[in-house]
C-alpha positions as CSV (number, residue, x, y, z in Angstrom):
1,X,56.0,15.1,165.5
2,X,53.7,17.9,164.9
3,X,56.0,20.8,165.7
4,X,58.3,19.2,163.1
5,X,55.3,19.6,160.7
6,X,54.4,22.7,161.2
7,X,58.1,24.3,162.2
8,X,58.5,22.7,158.2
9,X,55.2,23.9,156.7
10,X,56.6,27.1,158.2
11,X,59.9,27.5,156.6
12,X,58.2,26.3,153.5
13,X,56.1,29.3,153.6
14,X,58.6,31.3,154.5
15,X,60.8,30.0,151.1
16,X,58.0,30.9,149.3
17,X,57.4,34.4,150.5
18,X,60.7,35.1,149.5
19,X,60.7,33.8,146.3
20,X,57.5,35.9,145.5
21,X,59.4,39.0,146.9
22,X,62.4,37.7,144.8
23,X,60.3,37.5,141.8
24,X,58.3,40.6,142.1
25,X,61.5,42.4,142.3
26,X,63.0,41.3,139.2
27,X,59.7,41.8,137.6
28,X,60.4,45.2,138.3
29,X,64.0,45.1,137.7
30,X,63.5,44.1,134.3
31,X,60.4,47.0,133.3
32,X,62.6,49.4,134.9
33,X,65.6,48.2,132.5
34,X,62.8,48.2,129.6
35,X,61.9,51.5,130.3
36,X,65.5,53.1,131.0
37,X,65.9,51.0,127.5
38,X,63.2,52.6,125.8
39,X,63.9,56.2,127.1
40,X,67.5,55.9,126.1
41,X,66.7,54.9,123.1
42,X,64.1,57.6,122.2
43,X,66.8,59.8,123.3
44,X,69.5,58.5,120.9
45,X,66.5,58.8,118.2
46,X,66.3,62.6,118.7
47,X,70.0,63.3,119.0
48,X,70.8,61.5,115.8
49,X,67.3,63.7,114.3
50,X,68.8,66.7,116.4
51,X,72.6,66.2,114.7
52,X,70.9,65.1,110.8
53,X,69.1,68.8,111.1
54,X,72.4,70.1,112.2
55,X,74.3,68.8,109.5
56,X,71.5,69.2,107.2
57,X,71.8,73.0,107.8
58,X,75.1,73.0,107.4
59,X,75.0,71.9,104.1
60,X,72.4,74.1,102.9
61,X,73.4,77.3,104.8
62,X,76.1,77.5,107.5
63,X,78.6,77.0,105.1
64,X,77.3,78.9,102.2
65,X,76.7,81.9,104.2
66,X,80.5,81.5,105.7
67,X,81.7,81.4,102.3
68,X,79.1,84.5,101.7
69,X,80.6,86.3,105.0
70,X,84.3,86.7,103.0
71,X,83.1,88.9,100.4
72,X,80.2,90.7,102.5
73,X,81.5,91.0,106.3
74,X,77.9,91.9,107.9
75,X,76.4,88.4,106.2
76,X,75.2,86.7,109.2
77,X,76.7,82.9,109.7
78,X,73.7,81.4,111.5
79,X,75.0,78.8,114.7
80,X,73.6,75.9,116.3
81,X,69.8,75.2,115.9
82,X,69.7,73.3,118.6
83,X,72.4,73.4,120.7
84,X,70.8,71.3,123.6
85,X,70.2,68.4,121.6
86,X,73.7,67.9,120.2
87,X,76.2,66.7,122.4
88,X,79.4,68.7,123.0
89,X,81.8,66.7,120.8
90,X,79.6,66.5,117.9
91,X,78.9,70.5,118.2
92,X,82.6,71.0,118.3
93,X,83.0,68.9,115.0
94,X,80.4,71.0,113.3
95,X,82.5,74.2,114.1
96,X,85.4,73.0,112.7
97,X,83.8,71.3,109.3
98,X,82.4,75.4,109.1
99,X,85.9,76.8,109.8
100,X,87.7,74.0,107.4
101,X,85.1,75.4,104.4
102,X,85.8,78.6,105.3
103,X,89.8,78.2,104.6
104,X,89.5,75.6,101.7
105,X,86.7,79.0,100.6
106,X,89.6,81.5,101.1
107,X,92.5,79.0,99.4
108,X,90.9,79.0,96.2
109,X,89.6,82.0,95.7
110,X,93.1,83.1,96.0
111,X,94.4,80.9,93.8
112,X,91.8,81.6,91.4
113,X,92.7,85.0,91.8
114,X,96.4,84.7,91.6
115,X,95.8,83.0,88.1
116,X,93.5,85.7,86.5
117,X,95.9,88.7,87.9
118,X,98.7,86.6,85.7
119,X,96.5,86.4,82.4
120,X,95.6,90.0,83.0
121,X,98.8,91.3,83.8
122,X,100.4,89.5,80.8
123,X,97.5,90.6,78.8
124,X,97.7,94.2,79.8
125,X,101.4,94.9,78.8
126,X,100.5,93.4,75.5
127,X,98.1,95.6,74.8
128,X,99.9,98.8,76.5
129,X,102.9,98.2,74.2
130,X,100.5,98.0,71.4
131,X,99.2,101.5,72.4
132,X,102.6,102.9,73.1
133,X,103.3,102.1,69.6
134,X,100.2,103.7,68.2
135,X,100.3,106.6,70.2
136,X,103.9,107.6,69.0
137,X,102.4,106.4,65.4
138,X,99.7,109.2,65.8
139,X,102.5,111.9,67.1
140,X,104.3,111.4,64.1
141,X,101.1,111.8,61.8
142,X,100.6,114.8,63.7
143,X,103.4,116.2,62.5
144,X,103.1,115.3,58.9
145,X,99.4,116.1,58.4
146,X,96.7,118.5,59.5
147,X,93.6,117.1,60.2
148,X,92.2,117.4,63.6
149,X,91.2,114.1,63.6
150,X,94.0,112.8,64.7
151,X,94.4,114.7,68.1
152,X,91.1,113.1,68.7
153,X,92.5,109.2,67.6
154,X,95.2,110.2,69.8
155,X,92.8,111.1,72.5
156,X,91.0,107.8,72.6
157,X,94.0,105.6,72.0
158,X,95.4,107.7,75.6
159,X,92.0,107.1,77.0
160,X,92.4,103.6,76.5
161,X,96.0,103.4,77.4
162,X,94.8,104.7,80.7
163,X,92.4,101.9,81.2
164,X,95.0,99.1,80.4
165,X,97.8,101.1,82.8
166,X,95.4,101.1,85.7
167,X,94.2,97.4,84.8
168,X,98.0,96.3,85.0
169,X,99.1,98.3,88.4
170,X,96.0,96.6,89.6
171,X,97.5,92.7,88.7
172,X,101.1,94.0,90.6
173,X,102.4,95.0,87.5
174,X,104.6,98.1,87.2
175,X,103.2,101.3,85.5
176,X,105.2,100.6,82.0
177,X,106.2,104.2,81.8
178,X,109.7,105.5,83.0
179,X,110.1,109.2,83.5
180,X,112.6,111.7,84.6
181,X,112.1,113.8,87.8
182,X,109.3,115.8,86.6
183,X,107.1,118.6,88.0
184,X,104.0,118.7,90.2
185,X,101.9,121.0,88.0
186,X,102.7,119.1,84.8
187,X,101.8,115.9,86.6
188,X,98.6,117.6,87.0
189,X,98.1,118.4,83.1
190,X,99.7,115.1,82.4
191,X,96.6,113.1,84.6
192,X,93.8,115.7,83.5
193,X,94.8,114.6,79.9
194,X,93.7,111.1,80.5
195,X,90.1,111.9,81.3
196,X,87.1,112.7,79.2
197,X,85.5,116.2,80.0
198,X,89.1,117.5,80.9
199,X,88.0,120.8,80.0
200,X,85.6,121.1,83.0
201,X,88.7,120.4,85.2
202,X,90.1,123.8,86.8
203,X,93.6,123.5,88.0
204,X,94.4,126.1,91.1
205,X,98.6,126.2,91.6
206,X,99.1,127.7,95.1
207,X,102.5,126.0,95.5
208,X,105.1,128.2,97.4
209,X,107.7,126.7,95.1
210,X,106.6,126.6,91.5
211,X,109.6,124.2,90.2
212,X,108.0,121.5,93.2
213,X,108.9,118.0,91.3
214,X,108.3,114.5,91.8
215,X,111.2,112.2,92.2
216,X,111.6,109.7,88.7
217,X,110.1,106.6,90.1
218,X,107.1,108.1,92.1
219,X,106.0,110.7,89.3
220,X,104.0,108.2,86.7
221,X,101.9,106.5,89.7
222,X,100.8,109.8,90.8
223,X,99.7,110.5,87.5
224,X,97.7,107.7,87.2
225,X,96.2,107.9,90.6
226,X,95.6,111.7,90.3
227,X,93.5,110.4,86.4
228,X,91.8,108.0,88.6
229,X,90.3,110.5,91.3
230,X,89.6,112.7,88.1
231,X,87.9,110.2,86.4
232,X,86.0,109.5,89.0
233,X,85.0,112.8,89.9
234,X,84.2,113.8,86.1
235,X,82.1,110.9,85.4
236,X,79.8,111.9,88.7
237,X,79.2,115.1,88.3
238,X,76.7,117.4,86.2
239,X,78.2,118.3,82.5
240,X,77.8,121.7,83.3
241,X,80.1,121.9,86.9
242,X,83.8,122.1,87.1
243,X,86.1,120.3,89.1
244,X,88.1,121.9,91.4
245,X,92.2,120.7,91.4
246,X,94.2,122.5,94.4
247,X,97.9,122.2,95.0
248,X,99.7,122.9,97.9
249,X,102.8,123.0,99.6
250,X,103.2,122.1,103.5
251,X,106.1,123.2,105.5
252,X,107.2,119.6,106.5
253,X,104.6,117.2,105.2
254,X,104.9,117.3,101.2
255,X,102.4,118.6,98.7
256,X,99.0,117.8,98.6
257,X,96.4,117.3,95.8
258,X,93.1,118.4,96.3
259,X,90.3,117.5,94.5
260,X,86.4,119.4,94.6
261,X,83.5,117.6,92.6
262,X,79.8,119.1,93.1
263,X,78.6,115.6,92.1
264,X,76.2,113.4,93.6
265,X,77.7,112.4,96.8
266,X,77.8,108.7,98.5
267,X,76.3,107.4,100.9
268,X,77.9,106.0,104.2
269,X,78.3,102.9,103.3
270,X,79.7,103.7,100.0
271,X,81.5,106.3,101.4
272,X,83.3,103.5,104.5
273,X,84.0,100.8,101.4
274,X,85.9,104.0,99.5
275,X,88.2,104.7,102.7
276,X,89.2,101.2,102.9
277,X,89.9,100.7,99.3
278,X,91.8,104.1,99.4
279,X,94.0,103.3,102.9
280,X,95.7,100.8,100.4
281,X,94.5,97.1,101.9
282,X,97.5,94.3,101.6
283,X,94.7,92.2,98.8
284,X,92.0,93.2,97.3
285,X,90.2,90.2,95.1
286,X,89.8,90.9,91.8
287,X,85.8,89.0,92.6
288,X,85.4,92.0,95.4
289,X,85.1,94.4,92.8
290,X,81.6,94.1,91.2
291,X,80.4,93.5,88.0
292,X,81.8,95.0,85.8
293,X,84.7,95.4,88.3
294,X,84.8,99.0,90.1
295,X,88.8,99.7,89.8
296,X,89.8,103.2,90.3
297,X,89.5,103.2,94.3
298,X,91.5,100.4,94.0
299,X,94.1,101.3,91.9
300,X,95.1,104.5,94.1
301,X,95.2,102.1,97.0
302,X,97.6,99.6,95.3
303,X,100.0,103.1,94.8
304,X,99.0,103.9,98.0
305,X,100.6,100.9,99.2
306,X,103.5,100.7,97.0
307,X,104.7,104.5,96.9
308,X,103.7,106.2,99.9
309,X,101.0,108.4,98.7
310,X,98.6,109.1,101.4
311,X,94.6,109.2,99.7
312,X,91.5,110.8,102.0
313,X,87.7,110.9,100.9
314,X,85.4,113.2,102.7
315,X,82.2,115.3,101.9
316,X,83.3,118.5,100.0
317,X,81.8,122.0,100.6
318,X,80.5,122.1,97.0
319,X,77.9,119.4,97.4
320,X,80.1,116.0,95.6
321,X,83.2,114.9,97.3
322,X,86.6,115.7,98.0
323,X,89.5,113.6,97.4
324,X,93.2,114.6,98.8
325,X,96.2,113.1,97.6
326,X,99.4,113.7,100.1
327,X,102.8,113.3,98.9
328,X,105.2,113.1,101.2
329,X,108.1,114.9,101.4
330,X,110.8,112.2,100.2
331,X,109.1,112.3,97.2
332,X,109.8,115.7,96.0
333,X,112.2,117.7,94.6
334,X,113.1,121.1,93.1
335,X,114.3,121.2,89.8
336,X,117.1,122.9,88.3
337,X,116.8,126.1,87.0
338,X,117.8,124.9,83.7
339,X,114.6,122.9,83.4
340,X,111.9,124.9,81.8
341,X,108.0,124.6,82.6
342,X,105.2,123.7,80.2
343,X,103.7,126.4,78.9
344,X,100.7,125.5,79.9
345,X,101.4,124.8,83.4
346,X,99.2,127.3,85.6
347,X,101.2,130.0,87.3
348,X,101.6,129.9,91.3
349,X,98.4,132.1,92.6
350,X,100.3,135.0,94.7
351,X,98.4,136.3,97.9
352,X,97.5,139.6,96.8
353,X,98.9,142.4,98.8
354,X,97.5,145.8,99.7
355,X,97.2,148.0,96.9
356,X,100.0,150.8,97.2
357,X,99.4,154.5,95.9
358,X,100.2,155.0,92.8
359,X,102.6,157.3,91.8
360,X,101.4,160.4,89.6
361,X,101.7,160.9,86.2
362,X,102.9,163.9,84.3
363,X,99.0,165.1,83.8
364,X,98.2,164.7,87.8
365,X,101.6,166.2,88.7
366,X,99.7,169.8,89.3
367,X,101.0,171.7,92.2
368,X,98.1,171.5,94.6
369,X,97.2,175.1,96.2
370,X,98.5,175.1,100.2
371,X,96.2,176.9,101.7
372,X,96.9,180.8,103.2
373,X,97.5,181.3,106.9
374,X,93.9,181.3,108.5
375,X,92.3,179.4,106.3
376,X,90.6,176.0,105.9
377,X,92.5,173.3,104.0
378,X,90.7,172.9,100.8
379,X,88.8,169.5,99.8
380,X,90.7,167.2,97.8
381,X,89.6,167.3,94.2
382,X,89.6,164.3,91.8
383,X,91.4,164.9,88.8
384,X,90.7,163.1,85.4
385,X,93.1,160.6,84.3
386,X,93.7,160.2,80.4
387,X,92.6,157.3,79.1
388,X,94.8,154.0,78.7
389,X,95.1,153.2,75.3
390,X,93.0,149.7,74.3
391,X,95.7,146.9,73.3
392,X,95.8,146.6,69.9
393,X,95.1,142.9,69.7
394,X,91.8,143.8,71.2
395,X,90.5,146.5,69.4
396,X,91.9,145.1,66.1
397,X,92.3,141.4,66.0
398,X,89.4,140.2,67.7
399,X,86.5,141.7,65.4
400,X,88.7,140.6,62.5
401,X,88.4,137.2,64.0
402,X,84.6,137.2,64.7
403,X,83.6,139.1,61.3
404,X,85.9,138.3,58.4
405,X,86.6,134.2,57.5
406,X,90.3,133.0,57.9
407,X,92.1,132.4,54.8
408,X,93.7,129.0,53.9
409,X,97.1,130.1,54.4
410,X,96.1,131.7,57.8
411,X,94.2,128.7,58.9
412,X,97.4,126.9,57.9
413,X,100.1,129.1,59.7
414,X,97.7,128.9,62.8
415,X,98.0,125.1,63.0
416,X,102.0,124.8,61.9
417,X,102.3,127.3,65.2
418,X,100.3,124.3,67.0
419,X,102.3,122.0,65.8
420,X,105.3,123.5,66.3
421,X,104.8,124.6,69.9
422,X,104.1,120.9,70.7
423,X,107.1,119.6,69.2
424,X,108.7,122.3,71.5
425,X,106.8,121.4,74.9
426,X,107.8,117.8,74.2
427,X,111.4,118.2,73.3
428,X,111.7,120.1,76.7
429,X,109.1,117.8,79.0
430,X,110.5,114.3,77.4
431,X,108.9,111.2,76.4
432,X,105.2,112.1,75.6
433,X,103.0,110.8,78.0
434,X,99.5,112.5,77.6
435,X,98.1,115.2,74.6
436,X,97.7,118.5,76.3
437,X,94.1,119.1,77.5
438,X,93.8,121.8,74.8
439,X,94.6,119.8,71.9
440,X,91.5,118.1,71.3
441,X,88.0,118.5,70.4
442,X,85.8,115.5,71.6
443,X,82.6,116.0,72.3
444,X,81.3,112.9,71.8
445,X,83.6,111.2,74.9
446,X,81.4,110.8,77.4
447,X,81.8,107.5,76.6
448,X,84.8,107.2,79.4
449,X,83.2,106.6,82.9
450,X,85.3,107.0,86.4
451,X,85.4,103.8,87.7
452,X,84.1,103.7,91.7
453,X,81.3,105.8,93.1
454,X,80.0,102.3,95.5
């Protein structure tokens, strides 16, 4: 009976052993749970902290800065602070709530800007009919009275005419000015009549063909692209330099308009915005522009686009910049010889070619002495010429002009001949579209500023 005992006391040990073991193990079961638990949840604790920052930041500056980025392409869209603690779905979400701001950004911005080119396109060929109608107003009250005054209304009101054209073509509007196939030097005049200081623009004609034209519907858009550049290159300039206007004529590639400033230059930056403006870019936001808005680059890329002008800006030899306008050639013309030229269109500059002898006259015809048989040849002699008689308008009009005072009726048959020889230059050049550049005294319009220089 004892082995029974102790074979029992035995097994009862052994139970117990086992339910120690048992129990010690899921003591430690249940703190390593507690603990897996408690990491886990510390963990959960600083991804939801981790993804709060992250959203927090994109609140405050992912999304403003992609919204930034549009208008200012090196603006820096910062990413991810930190990456590691946000899972991979969650980061992916974050990309796409920056890329959904970024389109609902660039949706209404364009609507916005589709509604204020429509109220300024409307509002612009109000106001250009308006000064249409006072600008043939002030041609008719050229005609009727004499006071210079006038020519310099009619100046401003073209001036601002200018302004509201280039506003228009920059809202998709058409120019609001028809013409007939006119020519590439009165184009020239035409534009350098639009902009203040014209008299400091020099006009160069070194076209091969001097009847060059511009076919109907291209010749008003390069006028007002050519006033742009103009502008532009008057208003940044020194008072007292000129501005150089070149034309010329390619064998197979059009004409091309080149314009020399010895202004104050730009800067790379400046310079790179200016090339893409000018290449003609599909849109250009109206909010791009600055303010107050910038336009003229602009504007020559919106005729760029639509006409097929070619516009180039580079560093020019006299210090400012230098602007080329290329037309192609499906854009020009010759005219008829019919068509008469303004008067004050410059003539074609002729390469000059070498100077031939000239023949002598009746005083230098003396037989010259051959020498005898023997002897040496003897040195040519110069012979005096008779003198060429002064012109008379020279040696008599002028001092009359500086010394004695004009009469009223001279004063007034000096302006009729003004008047007259305008009518005439119109009634061969059609519709008025600009006063000549030598029409006007206006030294007080310095007022009109070019339009892009940044």
């Amino acid at each position: 009976m004892g082995w029974i005992v102790a074979v029992i006391a035995a097994a009862a040990a052994v139970a117990a052993a086992v339910r120690a073991q048992n129990s010690a193990r899921a003591e430690r079961i249940a703190a390593a749970r507690a603990e897996l638990a408690e990491r886990q949840a510390k963990a959960a604790e600083a991804r939801t902290a981790a993804l709060t920052d992250e959203i927090r930041q994109l609140a405050r500056e992912r999304i403003p800065a992609a919204a930034l980025a549009l208008s200012h392409p090196t603006a820096k869209v910062p990413g991810l602070r930190e990456a590691a603690e946000v899972d991979g779905g969650s980061a992916r979400l974050l990309t796409e709530a920056v890329q959904a701001a970024r389109a609902a950004v660039v949706e209404e911005r364009g609507r916005v800007d589709a509604a204020a080119r429509a109220a300024m396109r409307g509002t612009s060929a109000k106001i250009q009919s308006l000064l249409n109608q006072s600008q043939q107003l002030l041609h008719e009250l050229q005609h009727e009275y004499d006071d210079p005054r006038i020519l310099q209304l009619d100046f401003r009101n073209e001036l601002a005419l200018r302004r509201t054209q280039a506003t228009a073509v920059l809202c998709d509007a058409w120019p609001g000015l028809a013409r007939q196939n006119s020519p590439l030097v009165e184009i020239v005049l035409g534009a350098q009549s639009r902009v203040a200081g014209y008299e400091r623009i020099k006009v160069a004609n070194h076209l091969r063909d001097e009847r060059l034209a511009l076919v109907a519907r291209a010749a008003e858009p390069l006028a007002i692209a050519l006033a742009e550049v103009l502008a532009n290159a008057t208003a940044y300039s020194h008072p007292d330099t000129d501005v150089q206007v070149t034309l010329q004529q390619s064998g197979g590639r059009g004409a091309f308009l080149v314009v020399d400033d010895a202004g104050i230059g730009m800067d790379s930056d400046a310079l790179d915005r200016a090339r893409a403006l000018l290449a003609g870019p599909p849109e250009v936001l109206l909010t791009e522009l600055g303010d107050p808005p910038q336009t003229g680059f602009a504007v020559v890329g919106r005729l760029v686009l639509q006409y097929g002008f070619n516009c180039h800006i580079e560093e020019s030899p006299f210090g400012g910049m230098r602007t080329i306008l290329r037309v192609p050639a499906h854009l020009l013309t010759v005219l008829e010889d019919d068509r008469s030229l303004s008067a004050l269109a410059p003539k074609p500059v002729r390469k000059q070619a070498t100077p031939a002898v000239p023949a002598p006259t009746e005083q230098e015809t003396a037989p010259v002495p051959q020498p005898a048989a023997g002897e040496a040849p003897a040195l040519p002699s110069r012979r005096r010429r008779a003198p060429r008689p002064a012109p008379v308008r020279a040696a008599s009009a002028a001092p009359d002009l500086e010394q004695m005072p004009r009469t009223p009726e001279q004063a007034g048959a000096s302006w009729a001949a003004l008047q007259q020889g305008t009518l005439n230059g119109r009634s061969v050049a059609g519709p008025p579209s600009a006063p000549a550049p030598d029409d006007h005294d206006h030294p007080d319009d310095r007022d009109d500023q070019g339009d892009d220089q940044t």
